[in-house]
Each structure stands twice: as C-alpha cells, then as structure tokens.
FIMILUM-70073 format. One line per 2 residues: number of its first residue (from 1); their letters; for each residue x, z, y of N, C-alpha, C. Coordinates in Angstrom, 2 decimals. Layout:
NUM> a> X/Z/Y/X/Z/Y/X/Z/Y | ...
***
This chain:
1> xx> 0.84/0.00/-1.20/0.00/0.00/0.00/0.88/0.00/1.25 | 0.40/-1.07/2.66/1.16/-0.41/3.67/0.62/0.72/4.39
3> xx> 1.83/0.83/5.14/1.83/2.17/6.39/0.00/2.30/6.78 | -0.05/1.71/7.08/-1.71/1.27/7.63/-2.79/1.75/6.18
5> xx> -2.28/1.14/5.37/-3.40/1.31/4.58/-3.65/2.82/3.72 | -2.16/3.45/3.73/-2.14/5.01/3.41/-2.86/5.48/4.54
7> xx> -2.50/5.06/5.59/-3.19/6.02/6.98/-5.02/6.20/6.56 | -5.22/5.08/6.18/-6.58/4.71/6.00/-7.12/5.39/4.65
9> xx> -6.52/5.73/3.97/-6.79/6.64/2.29/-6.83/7.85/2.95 | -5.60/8.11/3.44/-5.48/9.35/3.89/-6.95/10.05/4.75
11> xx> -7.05/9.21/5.92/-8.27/9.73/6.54/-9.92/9.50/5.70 | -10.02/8.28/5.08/-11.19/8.58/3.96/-11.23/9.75/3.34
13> xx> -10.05/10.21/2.75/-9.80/10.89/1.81/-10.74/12.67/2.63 | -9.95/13.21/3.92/-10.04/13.95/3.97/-12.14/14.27/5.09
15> xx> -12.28/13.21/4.78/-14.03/12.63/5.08/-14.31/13.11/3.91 | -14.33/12.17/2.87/-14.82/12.46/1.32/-14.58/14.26/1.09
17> xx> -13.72/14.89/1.12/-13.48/16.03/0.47/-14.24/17.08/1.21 | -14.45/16.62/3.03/-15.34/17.41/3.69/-16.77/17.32/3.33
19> xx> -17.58/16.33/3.00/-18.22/15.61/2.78/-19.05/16.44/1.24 | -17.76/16.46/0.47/-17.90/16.41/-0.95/-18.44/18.74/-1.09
21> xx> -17.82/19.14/-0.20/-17.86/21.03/-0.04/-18.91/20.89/1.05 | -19.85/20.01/1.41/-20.99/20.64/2.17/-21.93/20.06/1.17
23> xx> -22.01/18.78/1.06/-23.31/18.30/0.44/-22.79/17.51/-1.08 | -21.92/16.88/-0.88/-21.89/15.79/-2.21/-22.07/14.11/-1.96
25> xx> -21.53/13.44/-2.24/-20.87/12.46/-1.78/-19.77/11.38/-1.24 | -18.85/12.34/-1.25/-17.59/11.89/-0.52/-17.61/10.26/-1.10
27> xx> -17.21/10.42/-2.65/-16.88/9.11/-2.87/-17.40/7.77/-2.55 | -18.63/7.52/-1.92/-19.44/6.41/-1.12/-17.94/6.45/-0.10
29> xx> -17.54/6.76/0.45/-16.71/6.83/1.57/-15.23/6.18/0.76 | -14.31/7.26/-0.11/-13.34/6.83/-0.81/-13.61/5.29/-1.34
31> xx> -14.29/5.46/-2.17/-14.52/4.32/-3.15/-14.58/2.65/-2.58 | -15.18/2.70/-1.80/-15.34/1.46/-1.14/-13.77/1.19/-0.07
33> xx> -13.25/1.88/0.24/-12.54/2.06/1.01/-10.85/1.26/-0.22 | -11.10/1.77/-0.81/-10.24/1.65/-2.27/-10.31/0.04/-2.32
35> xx> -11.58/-0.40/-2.54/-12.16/-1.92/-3.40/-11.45/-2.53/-1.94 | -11.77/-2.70/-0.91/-11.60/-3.37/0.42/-10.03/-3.50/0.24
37> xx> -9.36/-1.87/-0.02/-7.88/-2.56/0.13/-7.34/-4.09/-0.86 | -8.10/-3.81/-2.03/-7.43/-4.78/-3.11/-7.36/-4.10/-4.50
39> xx> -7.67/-3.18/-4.72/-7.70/-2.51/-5.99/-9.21/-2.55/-6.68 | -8.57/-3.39/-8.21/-9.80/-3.53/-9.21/-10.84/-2.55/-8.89
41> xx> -12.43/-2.58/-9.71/-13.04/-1.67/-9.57/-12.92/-0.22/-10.07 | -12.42/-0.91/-11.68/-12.49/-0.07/-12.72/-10.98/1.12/-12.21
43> xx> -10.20/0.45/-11.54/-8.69/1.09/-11.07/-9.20/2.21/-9.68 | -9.99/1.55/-8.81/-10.56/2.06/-7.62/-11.02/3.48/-8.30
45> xx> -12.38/3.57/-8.97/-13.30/4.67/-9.37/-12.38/5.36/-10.45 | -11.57/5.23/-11.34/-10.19/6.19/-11.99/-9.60/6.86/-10.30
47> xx> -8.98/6.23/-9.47/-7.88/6.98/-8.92/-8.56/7.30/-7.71 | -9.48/7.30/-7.66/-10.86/8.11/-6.61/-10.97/9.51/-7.33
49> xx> -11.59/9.28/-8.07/-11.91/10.55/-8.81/-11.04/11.22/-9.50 | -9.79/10.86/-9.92/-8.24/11.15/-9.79/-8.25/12.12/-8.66
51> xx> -7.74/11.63/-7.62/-7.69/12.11/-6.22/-8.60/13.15/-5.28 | -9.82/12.89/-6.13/-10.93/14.04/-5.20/-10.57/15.24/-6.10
53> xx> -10.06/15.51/-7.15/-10.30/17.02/-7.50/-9.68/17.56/-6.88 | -8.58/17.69/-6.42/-7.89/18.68/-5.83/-8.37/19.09/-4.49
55> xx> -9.59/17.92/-4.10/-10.06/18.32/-2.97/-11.11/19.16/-3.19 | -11.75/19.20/-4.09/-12.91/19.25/-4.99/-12.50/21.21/-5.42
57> xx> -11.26/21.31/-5.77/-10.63/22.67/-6.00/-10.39/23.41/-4.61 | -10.46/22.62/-3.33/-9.88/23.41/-2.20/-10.97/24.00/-1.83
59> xx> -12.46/23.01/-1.92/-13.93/23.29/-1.83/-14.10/24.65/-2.46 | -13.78/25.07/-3.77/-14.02/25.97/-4.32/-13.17/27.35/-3.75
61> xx> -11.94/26.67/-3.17/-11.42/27.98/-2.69/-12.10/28.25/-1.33 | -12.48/27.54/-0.50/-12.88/27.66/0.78/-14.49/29.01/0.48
63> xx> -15.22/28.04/-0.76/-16.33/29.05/-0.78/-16.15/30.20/-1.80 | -15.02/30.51/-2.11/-14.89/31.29/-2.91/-15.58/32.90/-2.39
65> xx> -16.33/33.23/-1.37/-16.80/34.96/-1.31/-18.24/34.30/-1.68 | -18.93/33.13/-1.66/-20.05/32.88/-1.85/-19.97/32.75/-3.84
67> xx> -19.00/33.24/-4.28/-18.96/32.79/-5.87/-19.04/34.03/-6.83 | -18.90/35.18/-5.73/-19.22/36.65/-6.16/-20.27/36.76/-7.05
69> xx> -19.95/37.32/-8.26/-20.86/37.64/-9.13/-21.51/36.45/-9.99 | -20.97/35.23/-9.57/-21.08/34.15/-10.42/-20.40/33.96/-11.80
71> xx> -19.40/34.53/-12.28/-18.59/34.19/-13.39/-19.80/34.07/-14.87 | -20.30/34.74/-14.86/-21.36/34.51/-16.26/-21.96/33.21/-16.02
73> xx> -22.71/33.22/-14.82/-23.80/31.85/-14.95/-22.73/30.83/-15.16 | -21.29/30.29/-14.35/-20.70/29.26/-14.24/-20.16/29.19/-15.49
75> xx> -20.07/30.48/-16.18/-19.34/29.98/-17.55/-20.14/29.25/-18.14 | -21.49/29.74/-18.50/-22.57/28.83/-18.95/-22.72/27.90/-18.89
77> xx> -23.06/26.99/-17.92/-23.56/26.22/-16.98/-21.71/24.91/-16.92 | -20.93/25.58/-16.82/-19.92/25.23/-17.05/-19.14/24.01/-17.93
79> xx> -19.88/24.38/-19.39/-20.04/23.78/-20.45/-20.61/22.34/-20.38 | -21.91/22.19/-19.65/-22.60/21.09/-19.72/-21.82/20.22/-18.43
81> xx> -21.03/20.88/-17.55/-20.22/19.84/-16.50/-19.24/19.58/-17.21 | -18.69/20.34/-18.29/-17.12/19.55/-18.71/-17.96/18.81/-19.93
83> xx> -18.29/18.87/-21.12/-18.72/17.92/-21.73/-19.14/16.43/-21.38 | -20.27/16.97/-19.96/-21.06/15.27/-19.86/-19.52/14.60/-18.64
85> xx> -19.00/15.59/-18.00/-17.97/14.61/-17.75/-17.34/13.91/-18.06 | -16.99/14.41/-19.17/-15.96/13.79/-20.47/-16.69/12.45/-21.03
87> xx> -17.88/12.75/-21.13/-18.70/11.68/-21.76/-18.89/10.34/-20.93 | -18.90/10.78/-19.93/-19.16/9.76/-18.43/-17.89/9.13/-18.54
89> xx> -16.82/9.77/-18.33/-15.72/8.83/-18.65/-15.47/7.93/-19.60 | -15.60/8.66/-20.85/-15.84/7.61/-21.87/-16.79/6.68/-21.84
91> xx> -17.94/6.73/-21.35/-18.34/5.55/-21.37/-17.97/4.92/-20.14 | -17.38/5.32/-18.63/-16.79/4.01/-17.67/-15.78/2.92/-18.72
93> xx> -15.23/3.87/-19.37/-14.11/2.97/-20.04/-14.92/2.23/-21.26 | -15.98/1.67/-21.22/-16.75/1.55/-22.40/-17.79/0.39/-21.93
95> xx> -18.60/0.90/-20.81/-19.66/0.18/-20.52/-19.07/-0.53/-19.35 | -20.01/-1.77/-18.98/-19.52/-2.66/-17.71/-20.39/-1.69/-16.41
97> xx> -19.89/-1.42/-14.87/-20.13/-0.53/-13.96/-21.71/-0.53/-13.24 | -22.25/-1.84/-13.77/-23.42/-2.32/-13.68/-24.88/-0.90/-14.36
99> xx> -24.61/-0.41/-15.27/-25.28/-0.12/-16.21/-25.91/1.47/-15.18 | -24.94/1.86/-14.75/-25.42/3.17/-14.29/-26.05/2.82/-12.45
101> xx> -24.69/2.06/-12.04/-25.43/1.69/-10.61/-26.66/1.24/-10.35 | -27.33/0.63/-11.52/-28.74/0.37/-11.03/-29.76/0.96/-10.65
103> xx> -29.55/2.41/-11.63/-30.68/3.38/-11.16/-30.09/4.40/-10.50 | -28.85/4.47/-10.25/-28.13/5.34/-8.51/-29.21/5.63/-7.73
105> xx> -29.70/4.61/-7.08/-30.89/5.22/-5.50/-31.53/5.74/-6.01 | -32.76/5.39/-7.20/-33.41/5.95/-7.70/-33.02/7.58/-8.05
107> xx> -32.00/7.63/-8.68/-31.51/9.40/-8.64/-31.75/9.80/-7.11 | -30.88/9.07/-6.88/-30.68/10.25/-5.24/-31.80/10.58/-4.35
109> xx> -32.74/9.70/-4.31/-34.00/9.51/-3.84/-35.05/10.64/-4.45 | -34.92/10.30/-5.73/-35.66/11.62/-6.32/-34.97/12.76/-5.84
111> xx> -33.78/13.11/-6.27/-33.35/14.14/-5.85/-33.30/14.99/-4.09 | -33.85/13.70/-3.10/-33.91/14.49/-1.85/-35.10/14.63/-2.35
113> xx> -36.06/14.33/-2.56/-37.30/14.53/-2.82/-37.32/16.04/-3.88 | -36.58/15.86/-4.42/-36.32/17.54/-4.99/-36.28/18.37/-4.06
115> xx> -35.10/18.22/-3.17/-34.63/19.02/-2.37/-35.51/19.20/-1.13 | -36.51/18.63/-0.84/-37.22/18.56/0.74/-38.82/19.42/-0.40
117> xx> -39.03/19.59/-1.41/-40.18/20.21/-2.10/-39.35/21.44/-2.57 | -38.26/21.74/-2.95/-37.41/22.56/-3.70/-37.88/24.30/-3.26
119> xx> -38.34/24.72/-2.44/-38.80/25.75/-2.01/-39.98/25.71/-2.34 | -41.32/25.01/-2.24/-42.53/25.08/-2.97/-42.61/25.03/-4.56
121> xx> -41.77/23.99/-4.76/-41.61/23.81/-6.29/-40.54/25.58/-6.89 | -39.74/26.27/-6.35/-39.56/26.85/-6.83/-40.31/28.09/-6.86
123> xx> -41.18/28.17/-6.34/-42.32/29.28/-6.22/-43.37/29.35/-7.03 | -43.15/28.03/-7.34/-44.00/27.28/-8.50/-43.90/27.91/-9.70
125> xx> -42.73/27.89/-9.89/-41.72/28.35/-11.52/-41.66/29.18/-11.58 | -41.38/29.81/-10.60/-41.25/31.61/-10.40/-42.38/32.12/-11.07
127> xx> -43.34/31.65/-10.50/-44.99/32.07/-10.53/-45.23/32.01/-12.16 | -44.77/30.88/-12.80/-44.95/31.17/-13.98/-43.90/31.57/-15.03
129> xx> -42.64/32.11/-14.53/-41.76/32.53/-14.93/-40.63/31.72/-15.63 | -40.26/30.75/-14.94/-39.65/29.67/-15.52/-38.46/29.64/-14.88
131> xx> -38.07/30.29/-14.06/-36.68/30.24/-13.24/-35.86/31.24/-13.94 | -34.61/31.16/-14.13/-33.55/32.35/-14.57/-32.26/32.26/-14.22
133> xx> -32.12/33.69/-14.24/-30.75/33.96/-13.51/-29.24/32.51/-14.00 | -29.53/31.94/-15.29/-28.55/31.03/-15.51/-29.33/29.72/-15.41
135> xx> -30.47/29.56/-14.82/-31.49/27.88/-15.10/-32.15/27.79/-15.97 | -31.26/28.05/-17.20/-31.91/27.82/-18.78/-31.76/26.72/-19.31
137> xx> -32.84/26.09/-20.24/-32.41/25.20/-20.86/-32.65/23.45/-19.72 | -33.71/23.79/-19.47/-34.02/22.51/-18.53/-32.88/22.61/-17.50
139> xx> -32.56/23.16/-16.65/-30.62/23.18/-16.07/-30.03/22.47/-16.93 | -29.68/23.23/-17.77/-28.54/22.66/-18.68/-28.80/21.05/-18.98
141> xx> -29.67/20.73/-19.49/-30.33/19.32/-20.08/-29.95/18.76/-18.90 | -30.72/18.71/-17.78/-30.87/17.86/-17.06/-29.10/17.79/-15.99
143> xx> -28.63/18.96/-15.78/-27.07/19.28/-15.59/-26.41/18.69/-16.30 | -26.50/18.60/-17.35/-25.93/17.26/-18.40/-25.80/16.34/-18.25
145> xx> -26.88/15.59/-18.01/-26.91/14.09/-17.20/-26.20/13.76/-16.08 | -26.55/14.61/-15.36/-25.65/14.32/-14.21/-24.25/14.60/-14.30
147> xx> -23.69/15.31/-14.97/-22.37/15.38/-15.43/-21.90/13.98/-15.64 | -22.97/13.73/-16.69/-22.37/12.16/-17.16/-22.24/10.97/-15.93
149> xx> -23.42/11.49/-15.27/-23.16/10.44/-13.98/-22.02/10.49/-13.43 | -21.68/12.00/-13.64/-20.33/12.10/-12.37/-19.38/11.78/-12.86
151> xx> -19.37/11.70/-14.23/-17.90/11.53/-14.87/-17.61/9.56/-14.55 | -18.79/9.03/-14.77/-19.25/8.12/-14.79/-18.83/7.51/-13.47
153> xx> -19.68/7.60/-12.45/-19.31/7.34/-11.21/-19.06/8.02/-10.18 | -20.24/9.25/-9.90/-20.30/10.40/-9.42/-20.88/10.12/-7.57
155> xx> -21.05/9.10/-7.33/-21.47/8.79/-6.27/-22.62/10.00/-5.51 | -22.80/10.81/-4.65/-23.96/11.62/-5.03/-24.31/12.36/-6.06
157> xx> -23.33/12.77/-6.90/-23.87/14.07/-7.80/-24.05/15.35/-7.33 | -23.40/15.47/-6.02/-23.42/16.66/-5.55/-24.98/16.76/-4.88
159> xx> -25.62/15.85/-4.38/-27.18/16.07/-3.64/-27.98/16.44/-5.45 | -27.86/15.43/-6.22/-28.42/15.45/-7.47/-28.74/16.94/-8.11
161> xx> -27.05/17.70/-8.25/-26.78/18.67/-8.66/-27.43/19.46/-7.83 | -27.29/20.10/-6.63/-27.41/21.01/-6.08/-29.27/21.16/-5.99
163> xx> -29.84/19.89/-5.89/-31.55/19.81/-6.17/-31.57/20.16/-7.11 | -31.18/20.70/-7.99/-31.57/21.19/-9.98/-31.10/22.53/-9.72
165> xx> -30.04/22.62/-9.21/-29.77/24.21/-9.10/-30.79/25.17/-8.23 | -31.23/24.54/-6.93/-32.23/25.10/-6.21/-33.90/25.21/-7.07
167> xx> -33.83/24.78/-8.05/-35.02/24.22/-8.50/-34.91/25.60/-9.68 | -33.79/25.41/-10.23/-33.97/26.34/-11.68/-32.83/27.87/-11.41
169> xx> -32.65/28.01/-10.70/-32.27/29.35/-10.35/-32.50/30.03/-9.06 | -33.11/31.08/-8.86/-33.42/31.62/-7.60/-31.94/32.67/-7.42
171> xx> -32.06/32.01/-6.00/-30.28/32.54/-5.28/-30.22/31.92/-4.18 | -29.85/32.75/-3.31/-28.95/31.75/-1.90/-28.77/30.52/-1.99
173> xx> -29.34/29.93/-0.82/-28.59/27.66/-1.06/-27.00/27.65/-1.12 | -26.68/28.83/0.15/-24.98/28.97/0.19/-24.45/29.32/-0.83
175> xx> -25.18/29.74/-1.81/-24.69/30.44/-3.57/-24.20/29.42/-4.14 | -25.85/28.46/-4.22/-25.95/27.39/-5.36/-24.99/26.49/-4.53
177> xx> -24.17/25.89/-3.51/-23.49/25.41/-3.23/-22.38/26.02/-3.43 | -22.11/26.74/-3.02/-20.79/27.27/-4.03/-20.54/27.15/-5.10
179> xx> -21.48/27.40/-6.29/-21.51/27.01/-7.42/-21.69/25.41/-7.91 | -22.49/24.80/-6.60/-22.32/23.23/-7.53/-20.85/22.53/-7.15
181> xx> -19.88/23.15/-6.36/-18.50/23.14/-5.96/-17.79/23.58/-7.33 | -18.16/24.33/-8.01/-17.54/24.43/-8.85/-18.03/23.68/-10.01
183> xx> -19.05/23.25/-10.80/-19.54/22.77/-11.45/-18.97/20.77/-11.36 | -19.12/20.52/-10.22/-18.40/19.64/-9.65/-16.86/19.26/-9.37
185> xx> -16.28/19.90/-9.13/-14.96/20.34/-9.82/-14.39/20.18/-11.37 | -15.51/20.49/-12.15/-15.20/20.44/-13.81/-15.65/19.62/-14.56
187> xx> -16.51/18.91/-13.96/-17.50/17.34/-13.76/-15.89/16.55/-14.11 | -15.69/16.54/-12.42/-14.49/15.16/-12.04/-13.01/15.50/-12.66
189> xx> -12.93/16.99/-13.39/-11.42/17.23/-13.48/-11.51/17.03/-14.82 | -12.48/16.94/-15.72/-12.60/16.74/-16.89/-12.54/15.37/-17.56
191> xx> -13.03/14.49/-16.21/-13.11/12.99/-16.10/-11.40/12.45/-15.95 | -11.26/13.23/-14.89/-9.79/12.94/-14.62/-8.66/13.21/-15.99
193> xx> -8.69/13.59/-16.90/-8.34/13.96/-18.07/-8.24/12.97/-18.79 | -9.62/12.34/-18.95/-9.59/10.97/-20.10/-8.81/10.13/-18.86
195> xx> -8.98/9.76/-17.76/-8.96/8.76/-16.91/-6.79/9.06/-17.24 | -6.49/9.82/-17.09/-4.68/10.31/-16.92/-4.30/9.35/-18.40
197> xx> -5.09/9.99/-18.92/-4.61/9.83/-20.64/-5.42/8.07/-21.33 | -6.14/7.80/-21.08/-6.53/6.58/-21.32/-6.71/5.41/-20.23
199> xx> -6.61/5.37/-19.00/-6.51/4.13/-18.02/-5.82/3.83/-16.83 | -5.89/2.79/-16.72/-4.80/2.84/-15.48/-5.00/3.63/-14.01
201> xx> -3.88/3.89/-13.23/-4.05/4.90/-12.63/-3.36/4.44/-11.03 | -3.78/4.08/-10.20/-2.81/3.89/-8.94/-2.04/5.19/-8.28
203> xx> -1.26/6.04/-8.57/-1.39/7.34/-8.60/-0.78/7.65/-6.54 | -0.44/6.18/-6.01/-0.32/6.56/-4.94/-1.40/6.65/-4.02
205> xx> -2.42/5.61/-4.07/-3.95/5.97/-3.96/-4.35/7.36/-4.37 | -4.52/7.59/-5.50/-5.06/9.07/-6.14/-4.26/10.69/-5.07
207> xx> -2.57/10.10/-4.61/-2.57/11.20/-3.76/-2.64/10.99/-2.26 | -2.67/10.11/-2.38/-3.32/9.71/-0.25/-4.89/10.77/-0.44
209> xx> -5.69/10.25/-1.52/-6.65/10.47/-1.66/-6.68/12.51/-1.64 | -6.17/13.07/-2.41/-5.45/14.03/-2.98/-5.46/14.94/-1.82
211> xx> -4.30/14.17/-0.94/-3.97/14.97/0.37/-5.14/15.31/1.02 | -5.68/14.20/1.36/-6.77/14.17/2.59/-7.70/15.10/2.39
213> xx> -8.68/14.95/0.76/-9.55/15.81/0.44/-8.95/17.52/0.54 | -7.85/17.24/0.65/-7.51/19.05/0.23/-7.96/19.68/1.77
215> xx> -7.31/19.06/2.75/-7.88/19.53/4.25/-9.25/19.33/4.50 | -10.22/18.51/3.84/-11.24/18.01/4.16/-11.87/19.25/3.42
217> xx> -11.34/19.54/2.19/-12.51/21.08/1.22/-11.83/22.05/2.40 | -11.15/22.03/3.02/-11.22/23.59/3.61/-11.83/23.70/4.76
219> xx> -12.28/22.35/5.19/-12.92/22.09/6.99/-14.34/21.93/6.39 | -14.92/21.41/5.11/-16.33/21.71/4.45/-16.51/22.75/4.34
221> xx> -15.96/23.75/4.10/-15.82/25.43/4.03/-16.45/25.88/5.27 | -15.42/25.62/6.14/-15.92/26.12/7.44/-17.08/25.94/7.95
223> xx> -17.44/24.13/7.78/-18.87/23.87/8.21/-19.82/24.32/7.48 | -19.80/24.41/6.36/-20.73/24.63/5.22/-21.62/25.84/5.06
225> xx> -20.05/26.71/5.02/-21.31/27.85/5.45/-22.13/28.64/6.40 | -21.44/27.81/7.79/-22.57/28.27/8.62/-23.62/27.44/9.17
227> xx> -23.74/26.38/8.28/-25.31/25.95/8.22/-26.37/26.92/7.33 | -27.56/27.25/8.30/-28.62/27.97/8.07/-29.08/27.38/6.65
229> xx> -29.82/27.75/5.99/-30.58/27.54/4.74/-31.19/26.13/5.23 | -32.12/26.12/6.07/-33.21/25.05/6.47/-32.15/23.93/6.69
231> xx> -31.25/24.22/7.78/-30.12/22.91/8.20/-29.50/22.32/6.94 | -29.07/23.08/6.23/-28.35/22.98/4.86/-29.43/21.65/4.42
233> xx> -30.76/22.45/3.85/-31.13/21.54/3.03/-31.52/20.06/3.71 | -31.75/20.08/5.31/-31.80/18.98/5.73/-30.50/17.90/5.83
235> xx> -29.61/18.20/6.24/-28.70/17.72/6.14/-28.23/16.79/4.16 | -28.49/17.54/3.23/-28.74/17.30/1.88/-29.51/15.63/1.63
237> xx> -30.72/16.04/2.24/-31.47/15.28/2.64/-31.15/13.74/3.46 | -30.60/13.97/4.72/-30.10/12.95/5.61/-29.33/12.49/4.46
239> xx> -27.75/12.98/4.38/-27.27/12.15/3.85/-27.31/11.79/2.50 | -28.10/12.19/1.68/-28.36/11.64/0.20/-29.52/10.20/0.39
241> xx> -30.49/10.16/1.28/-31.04/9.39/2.03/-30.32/7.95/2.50 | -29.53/8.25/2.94/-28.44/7.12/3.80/-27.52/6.59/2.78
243> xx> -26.94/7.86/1.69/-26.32/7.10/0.43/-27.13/5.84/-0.66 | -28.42/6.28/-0.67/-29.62/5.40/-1.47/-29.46/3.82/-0.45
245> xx> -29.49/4.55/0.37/-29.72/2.77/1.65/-28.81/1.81/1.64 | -27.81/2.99/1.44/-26.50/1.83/1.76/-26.23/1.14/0.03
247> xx> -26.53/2.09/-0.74/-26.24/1.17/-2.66/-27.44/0.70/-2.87 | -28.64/0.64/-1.96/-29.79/-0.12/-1.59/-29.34/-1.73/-1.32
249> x> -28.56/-1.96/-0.31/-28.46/-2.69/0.62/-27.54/-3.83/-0.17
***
C-alpha cells in the first residue's frame, strides 16, 4: 500500500473500532474502504476482521466497569459466539459472498425494529416470565446465528446482537453493550483463527486496520457510555437504518 493509502486504513480503521464499542458496524466503513484500494473480496473481509479485534478488545477494555458481575452470563452466552464464529468462517471459505449478503438488510431492519419495540416487547416476556438472567435458550439459538453472520461477514452484528440481548435479558442497555463488546470480540477473534490458519491474509492492511480500531474502542468508550438509555437506543437505530440503505443501494 502507499503512504496515502495506510493513512486511509489507518483513519477507517479507527471510525470502524469507534463505531464498532458504541453500536456495531464498523466494518461497512473498513470493508469497502479495503475493496476500493485493490484488494480481492475474499482477502478484504479476512484482513478486516483480522484487524478489528484488537479494536474490538480495546472496546471491551474501555467498558470494562459496565462488565461487573457479568462473568457467569458471558461464559454462557460465550459459547454460542465462539462456535457460530468459527462456523461463519468456515463457511466464508466455503460458500460464494453472495449467499449471506442477500438477506443482510433484511436482518438489520428487523433488528432496528427490535430495538425501537425492545422495551414494550420486553415487558412483554417479563410478564410472562420468559426473560432470564442468562437469555436462555431462545438467546442462545438465535445468538448463534448471528455469530455465524459475524464470523461470516459481520457487517452489523453488533445492532443485530445487542436487539436480542435487550429483548432476552433484563439489565442496563450500557450492560448489554458491554456485554455484546464482548460477545463480539469472540465472534471475530474466533473467525480470525480459521482466517490466520486457513486463508490469505494482507497482514499490513489487518494492522493499519489494528492500529486505528484500538484508539477508536477507547474513544467508543468514552462516547458510549454517556449516551442516555433512550439516545443509545436511537442512535442503534439511525445507524443500523443507514447500514440497510447503503447494502440496499
């Protein structure tokens, strides 16, 4: 890459990682940014998601007082992000990139639509006793999937994720974002595993990328948590909204 075009990873990079510790999304930003320079697809989405964990880990340190008293549920819950990650990878390296992008908006779309009902609907569950301190099984199931997405592509798993967590566990939004920081984290680092060990890797991309996100999870930190509950979930909203439009378009 030239001078110019690291400059340009570099600053995606640390967008995506801010991006990625408030709401979820960064990689709409990385990813395309990647394809434009000249790098395959299949090379682009490896050393993207290569590159965001460590940003993806700074996220987790930034919200780390919001993770208090989390260690049981995330161990749980844990399981179904490293498996379907793993699985997501295996099948990028498997299936042509077509297969999952088609129904992308459709997720994310539902999922603001989760998230803009997510307070009625969880009062809902409550009412009939369907929410629990770890989600339960419908979490897990449906946390699964999206794992696979993320391992997969991961475009928006974080709006996806964090609408299932608000939905099946009652807790703070600033909680369940903390926690889908971590869940997310074990999604893409699990991906990044097969991706090291089975495909090609631009690894100077992956740390332009690397760098940027690491400053970007600690400036999501900052913003993140002092958005109010209501701002939080709007913001969720906006930009999971604008991600559908643009893989719309």
């Amino acid at each position: 890459m030239s001078a110019l075009q690291i400059l340009a990873v570099l600053g995606v990079g640390l967008v995506a990682g801010t991006i990625n510790t408030v709401v979820g999304s960064g990689s709409l930003v990385t990813f395309p940014t990647l394809l434009a320079i000249g790098f395959p697809a299949l090379v682009a989405n490896v050393s993207n998601t290569i590159g965001l964990v460590p940003g993806s880990l700074s996220g987790v340190v930034a919200y780390r007082r919001e993770l208090a008293g989390q260690g049981r549920r995330l161990a749980l819950l844990g399981t179904m992000s490293i498996t379907g990650g793993t699985a997501g990878a295996l099948l990028l390296l498997e299936l042509p990139g077509s297969v999952f992008r088609r129904v992308v908006p459709a997720l994310i779309l539902l999922a603001c639509l989760l998230v803009a009902v997510q307070p009625r609907l969880s009062r809902w569950l409550s009412a009939r006793g369907e929410r629990h301190e770890h989600g339960g099984p419908g979490l897990w199931a449906s946390g699964f999937a999206t794992a696979v997405y993320g391992g997969y592509f991961g475009a928006a798993q974080g709006v996806i994720l964090i609408s299932l967590l608000g939905i099946f566990i009652a807790d703070d939004l600033q909680r369940l974002n903390a926690a889908k920081n971590v869940l997310a984290l074990l999604t893409n680092g699990s991906a990044a595993v097969v991706f090291i060990v089975a495909s090609r890797v631009s690894w100077e991309a992956a740390g332009c990328i690397a760098a940027g996100s690491i400053v970007g999870g600690q400036l999501g930190g900052t913003i993140g948590r002092r958005l109010s509950p209501r701002l939080l979930r709007a913001l969720i909203i906006v930009i999971g909204l604008s991600v559908a439009i643009a893989l719309l378009a």
